[in-house]
Backbone atoms as SQL, in Angstrom:
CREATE TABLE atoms (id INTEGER PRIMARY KEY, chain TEXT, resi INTEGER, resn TEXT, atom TEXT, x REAL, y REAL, z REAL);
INSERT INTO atoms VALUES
  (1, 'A', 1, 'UNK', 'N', 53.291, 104.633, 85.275),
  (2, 'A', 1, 'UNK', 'CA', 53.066, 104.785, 86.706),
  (3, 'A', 1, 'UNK', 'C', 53.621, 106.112, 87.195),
  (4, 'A', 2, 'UNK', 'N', 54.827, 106.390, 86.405),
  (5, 'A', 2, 'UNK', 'CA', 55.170, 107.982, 86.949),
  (6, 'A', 2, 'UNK', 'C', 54.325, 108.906, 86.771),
  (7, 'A', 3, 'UNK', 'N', 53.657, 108.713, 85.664),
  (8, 'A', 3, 'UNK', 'CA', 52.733, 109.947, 85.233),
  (9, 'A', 3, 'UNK', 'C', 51.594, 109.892, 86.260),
  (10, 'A', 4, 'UNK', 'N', 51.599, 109.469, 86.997),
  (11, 'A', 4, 'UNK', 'CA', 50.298, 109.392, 88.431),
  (12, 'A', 4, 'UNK', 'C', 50.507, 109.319, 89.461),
  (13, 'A', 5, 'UNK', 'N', 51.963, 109.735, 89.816),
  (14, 'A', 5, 'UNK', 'CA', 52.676, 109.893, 90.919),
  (15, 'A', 5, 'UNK', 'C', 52.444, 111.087, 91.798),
  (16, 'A', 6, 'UNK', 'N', 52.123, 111.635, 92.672),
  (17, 'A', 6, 'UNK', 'CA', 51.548, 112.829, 92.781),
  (18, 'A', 6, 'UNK', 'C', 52.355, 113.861, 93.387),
  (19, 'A', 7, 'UNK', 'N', 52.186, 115.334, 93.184),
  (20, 'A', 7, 'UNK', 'CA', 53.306, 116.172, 93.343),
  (21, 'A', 7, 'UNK', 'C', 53.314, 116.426, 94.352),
  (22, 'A', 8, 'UNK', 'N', 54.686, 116.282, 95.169),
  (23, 'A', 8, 'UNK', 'CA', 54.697, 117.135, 96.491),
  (24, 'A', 8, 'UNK', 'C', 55.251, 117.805, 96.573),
  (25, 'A', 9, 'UNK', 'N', 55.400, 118.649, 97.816),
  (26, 'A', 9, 'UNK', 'CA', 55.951, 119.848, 97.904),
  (27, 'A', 9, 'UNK', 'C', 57.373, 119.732, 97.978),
  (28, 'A', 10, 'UNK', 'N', 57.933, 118.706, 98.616),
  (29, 'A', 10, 'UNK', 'CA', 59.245, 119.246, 97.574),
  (30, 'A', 10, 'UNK', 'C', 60.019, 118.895, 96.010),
  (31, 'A', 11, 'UNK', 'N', 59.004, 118.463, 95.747),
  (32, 'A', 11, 'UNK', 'CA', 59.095, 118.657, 94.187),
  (33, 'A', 11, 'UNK', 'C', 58.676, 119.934, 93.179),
  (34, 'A', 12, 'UNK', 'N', 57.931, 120.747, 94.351),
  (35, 'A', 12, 'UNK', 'CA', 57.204, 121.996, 93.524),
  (36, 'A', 12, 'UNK', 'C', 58.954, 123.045, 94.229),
  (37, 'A', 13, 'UNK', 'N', 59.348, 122.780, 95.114),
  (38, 'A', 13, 'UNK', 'CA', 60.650, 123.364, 95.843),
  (39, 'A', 13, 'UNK', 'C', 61.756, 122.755, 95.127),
  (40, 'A', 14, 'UNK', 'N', 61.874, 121.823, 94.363),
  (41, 'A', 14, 'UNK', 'CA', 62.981, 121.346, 93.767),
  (42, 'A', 14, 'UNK', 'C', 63.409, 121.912, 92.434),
  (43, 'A', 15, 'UNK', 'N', 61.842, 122.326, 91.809),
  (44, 'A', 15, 'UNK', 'CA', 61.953, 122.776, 90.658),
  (45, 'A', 15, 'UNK', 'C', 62.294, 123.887, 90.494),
  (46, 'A', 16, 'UNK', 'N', 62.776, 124.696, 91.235),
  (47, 'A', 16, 'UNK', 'CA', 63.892, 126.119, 90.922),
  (48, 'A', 16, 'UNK', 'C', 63.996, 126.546, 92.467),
  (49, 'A', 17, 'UNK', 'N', 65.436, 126.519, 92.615),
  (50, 'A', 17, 'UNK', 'CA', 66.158, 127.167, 93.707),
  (51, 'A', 17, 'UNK', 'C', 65.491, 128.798, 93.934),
  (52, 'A', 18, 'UNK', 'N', 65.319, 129.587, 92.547),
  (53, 'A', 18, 'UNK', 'CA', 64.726, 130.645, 92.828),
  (54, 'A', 18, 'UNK', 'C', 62.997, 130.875, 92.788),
  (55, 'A', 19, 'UNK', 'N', 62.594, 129.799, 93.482),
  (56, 'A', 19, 'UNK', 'CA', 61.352, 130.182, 92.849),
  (57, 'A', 19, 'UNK', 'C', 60.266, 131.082, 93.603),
  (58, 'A', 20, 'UNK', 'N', 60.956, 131.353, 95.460),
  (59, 'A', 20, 'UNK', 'CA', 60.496, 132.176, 95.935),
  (60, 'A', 20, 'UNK', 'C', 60.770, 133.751, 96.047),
  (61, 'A', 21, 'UNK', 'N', 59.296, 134.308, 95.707),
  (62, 'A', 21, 'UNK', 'CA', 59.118, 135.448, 95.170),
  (63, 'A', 21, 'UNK', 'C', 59.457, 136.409, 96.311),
  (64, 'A', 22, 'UNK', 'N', 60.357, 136.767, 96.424),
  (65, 'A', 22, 'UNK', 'CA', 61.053, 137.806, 98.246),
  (66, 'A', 22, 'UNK', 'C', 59.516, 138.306, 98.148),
  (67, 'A', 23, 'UNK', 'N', 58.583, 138.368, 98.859),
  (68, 'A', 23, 'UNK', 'CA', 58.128, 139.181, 99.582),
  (69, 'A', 23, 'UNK', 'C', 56.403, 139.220, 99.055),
  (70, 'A', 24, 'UNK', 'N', 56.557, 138.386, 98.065),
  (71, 'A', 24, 'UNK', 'CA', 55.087, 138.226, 97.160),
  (72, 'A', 24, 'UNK', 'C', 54.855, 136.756, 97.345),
  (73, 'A', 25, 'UNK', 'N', 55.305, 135.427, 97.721),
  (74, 'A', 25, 'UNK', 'CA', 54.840, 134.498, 97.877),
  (75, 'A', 25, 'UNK', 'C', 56.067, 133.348, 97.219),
  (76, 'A', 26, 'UNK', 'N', 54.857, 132.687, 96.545),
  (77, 'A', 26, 'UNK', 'CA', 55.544, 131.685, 95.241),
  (78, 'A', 26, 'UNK', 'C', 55.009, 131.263, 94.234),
  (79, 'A', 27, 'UNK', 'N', 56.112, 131.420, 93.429),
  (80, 'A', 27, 'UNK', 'CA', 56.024, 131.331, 91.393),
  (81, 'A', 27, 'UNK', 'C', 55.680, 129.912, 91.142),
  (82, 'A', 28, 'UNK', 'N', 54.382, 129.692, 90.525),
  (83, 'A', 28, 'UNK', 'CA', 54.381, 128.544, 89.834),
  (84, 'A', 28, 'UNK', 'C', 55.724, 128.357, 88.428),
  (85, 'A', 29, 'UNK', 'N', 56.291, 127.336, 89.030),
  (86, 'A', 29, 'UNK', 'CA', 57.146, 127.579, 87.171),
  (87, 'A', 29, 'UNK', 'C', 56.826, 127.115, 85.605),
  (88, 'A', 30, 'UNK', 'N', 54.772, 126.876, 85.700),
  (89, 'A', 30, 'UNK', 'CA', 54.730, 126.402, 84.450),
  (90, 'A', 30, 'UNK', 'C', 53.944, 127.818, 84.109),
  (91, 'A', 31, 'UNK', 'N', 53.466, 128.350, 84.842),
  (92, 'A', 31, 'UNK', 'CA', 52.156, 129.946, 84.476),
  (93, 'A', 31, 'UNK', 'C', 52.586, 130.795, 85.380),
  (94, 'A', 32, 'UNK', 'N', 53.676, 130.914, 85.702),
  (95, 'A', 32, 'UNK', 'CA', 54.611, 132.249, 86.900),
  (96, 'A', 32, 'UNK', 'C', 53.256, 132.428, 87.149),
  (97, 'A', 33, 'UNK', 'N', 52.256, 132.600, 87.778),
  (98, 'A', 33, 'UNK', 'CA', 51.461, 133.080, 88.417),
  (99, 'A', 33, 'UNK', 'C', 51.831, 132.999, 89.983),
  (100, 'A', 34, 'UNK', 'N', 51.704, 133.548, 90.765),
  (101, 'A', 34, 'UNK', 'CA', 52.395, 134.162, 92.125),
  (102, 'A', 34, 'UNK', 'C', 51.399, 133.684, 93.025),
  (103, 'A', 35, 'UNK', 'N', 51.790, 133.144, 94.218),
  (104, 'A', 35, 'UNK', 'CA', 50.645, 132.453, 95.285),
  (105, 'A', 35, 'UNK', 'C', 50.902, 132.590, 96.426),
  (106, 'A', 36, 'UNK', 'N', 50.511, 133.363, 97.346),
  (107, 'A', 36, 'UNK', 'CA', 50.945, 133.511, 98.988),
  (108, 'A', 36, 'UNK', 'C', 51.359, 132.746, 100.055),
  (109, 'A', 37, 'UNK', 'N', 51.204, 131.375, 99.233),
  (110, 'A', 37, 'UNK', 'CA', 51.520, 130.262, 100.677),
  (111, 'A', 37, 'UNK', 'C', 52.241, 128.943, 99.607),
  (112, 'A', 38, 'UNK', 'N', 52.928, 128.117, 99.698),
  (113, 'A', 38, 'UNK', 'CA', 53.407, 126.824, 99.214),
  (114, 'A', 38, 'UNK', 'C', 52.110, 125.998, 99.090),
  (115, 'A', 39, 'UNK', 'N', 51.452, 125.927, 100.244),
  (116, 'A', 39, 'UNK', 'CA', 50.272, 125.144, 99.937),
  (117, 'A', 39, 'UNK', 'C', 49.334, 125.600, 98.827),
  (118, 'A', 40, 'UNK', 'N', 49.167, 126.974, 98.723),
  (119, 'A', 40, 'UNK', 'CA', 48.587, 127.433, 97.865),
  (120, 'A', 40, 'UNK', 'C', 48.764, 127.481, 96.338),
  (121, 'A', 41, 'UNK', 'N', 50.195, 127.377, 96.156),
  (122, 'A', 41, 'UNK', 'CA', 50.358, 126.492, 94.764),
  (123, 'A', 41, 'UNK', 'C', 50.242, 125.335, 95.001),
  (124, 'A', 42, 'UNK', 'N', 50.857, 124.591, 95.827),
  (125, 'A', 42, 'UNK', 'CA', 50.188, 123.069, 95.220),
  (126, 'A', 42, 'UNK', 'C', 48.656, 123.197, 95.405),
  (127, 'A', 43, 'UNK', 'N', 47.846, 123.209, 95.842),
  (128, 'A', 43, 'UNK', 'CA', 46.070, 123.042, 95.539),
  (129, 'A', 43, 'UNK', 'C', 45.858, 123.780, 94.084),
  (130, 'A', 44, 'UNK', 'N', 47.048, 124.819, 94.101),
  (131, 'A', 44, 'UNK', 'CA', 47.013, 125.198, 92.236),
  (132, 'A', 44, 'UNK', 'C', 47.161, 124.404, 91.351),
  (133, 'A', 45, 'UNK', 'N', 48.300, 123.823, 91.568),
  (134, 'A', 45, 'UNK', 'CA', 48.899, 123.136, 90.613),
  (135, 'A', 45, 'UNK', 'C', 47.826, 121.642, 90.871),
  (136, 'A', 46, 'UNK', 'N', 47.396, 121.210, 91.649),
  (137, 'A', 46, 'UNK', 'CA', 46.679, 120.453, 91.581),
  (138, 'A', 46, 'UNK', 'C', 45.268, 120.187, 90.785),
  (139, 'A', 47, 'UNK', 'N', 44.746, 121.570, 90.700),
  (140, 'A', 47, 'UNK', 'CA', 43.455, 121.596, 90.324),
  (141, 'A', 47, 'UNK', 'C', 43.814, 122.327, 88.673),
  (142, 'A', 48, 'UNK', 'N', 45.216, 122.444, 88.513),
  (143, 'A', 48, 'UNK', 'CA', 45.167, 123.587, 87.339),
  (144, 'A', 48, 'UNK', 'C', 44.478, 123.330, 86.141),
  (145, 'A', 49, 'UNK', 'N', 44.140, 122.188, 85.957),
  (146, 'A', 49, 'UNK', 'CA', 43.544, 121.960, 84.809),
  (147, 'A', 49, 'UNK', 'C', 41.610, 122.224, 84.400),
  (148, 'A', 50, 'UNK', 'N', 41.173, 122.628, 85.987),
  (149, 'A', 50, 'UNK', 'CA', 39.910, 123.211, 86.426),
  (150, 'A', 50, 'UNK', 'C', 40.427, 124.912, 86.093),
  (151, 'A', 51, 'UNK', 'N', 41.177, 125.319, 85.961),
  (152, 'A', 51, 'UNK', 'CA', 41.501, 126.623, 85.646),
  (153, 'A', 51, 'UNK', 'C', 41.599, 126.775, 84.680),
  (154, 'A', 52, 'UNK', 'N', 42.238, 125.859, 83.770),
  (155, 'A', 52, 'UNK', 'CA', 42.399, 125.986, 82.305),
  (156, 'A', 52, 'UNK', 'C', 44.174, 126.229, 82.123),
  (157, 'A', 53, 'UNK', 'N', 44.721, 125.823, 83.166),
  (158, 'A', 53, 'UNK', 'CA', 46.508, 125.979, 82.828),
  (159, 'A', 53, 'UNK', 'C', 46.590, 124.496, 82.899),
  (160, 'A', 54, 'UNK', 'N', 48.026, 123.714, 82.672),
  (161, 'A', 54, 'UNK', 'CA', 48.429, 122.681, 82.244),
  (162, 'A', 54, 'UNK', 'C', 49.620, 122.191, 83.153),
  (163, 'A', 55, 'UNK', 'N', 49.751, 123.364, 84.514),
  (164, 'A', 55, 'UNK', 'CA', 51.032, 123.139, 85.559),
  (165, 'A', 55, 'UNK', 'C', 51.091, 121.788, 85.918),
  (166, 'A', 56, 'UNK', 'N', 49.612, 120.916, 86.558),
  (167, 'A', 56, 'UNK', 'CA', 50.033, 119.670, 86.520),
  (168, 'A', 56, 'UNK', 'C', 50.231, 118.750, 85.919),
  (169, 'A', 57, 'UNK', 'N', 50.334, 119.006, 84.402),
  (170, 'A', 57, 'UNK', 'CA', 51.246, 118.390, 83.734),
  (171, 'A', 57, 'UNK', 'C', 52.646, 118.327, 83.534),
  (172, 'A', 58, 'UNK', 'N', 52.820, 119.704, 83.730),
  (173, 'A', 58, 'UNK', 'CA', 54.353, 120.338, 83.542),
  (174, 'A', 58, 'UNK', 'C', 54.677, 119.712, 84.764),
  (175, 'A', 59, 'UNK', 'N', 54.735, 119.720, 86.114),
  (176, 'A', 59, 'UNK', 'CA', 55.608, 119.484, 87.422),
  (177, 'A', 59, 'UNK', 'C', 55.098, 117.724, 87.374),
  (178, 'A', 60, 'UNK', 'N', 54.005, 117.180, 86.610),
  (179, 'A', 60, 'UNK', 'CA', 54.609, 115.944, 86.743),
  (180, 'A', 60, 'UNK', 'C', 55.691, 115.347, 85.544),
  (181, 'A', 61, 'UNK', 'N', 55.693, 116.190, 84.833),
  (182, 'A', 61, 'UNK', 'CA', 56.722, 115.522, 83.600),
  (183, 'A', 61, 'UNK', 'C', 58.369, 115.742, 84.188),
  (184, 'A', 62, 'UNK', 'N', 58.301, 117.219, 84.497),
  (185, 'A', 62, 'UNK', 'CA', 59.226, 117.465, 85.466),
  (186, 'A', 62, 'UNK', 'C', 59.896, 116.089, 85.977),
  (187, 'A', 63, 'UNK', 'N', 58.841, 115.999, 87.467),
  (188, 'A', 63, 'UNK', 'CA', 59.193, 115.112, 88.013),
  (189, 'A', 63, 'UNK', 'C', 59.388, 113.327, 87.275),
  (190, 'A', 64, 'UNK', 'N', 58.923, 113.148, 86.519),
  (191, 'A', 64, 'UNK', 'CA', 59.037, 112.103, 85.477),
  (192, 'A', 64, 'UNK', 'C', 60.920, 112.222, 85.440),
  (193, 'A', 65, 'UNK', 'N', 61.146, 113.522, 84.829),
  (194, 'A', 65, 'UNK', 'CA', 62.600, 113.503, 84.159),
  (195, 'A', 65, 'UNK', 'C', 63.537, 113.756, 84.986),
  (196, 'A', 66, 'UNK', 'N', 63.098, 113.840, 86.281),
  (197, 'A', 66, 'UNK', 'CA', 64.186, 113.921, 87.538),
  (198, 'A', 66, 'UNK', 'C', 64.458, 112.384, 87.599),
  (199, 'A', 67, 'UNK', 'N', 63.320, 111.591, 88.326),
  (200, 'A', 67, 'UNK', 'CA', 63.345, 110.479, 88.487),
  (201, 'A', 67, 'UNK', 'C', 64.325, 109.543, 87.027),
  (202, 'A', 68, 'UNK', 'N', 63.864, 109.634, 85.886),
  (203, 'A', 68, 'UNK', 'CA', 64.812, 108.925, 85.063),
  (204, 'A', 68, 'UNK', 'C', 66.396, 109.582, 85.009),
  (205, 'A', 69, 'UNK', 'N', 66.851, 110.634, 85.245),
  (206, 'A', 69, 'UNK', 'CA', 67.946, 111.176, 85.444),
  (207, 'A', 69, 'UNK', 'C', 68.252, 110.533, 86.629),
  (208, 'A', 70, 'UNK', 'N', 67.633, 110.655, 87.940),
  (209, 'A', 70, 'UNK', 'CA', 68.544, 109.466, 88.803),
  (210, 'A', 70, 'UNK', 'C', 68.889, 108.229, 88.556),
  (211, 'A', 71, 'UNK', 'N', 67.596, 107.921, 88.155),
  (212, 'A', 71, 'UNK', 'CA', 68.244, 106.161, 87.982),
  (213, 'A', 71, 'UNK', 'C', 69.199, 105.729, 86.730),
  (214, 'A', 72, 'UNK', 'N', 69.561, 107.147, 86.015),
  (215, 'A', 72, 'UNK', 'CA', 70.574, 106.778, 84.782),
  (216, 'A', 72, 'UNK', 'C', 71.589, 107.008, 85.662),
  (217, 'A', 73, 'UNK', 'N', 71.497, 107.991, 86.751),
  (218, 'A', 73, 'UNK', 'CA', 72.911, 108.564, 87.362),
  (219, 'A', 73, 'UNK', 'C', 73.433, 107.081, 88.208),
  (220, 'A', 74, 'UNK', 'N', 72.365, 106.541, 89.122),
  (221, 'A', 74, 'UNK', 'CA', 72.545, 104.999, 89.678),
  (222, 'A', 74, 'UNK', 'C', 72.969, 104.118, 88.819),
  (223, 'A', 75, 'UNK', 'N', 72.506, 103.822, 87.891),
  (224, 'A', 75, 'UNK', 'CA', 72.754, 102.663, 87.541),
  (225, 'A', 75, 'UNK', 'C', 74.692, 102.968, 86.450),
  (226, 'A', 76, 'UNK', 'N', 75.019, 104.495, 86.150),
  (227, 'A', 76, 'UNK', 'CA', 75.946, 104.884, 85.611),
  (228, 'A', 76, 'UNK', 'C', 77.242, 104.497, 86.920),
  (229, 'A', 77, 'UNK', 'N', 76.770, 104.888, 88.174),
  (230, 'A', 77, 'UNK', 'CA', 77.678, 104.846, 89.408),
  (231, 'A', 77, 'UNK', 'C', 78.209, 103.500, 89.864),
  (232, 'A', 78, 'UNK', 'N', 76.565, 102.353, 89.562),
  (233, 'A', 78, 'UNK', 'CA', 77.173, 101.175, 90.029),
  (234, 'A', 78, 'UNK', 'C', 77.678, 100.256, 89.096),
  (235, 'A', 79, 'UNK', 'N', 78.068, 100.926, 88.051),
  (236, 'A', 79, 'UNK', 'CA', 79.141, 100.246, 86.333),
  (237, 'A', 79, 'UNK', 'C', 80.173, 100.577, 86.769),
  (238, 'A', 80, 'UNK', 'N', 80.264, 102.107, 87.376),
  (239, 'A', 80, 'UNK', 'CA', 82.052, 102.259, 87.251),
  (240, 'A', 80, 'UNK', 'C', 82.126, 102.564, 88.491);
């Protein structure tokens, strides 16, 4: 079910503190390819596989391994 969870924007913002480009836009972080608006990578990253890149795979696995890192961090917090 995670793997069909769909990406939002602040998950494309979560995935690197640096990922805005001063003055050129924003970095996809699976094909650094550079995009003028936030929305404009996600409709990237959305369709990337009509392009022939694999980003929405990468930012949902991503997000896959955030999500199991919290709930190891939860369920670690409410043991001790």
């Amino acid at each position: 079910a995670s793997d069909r969870a769909s990406i939002m924007v602040r998950d494309i913002l979560a995935a690197s503190p640096r990922q805005l480009v001063p003055q050129c836009g924003y970095q996809c972080m699976s094909c650094c390819r550079v995009f003028p608006t936030l929305w404009s990578l996600k409709i990237h990253i959305q369709h990337s596989s009509q392009e022939g890149y694999s980003c929405k795979v990468y930012y949902r696995r991503l997000k896959a391994l955030w999500e199991k890192e919290h709930k190891e961090q939860e369920a670690a917090s409410s043991q001790g």
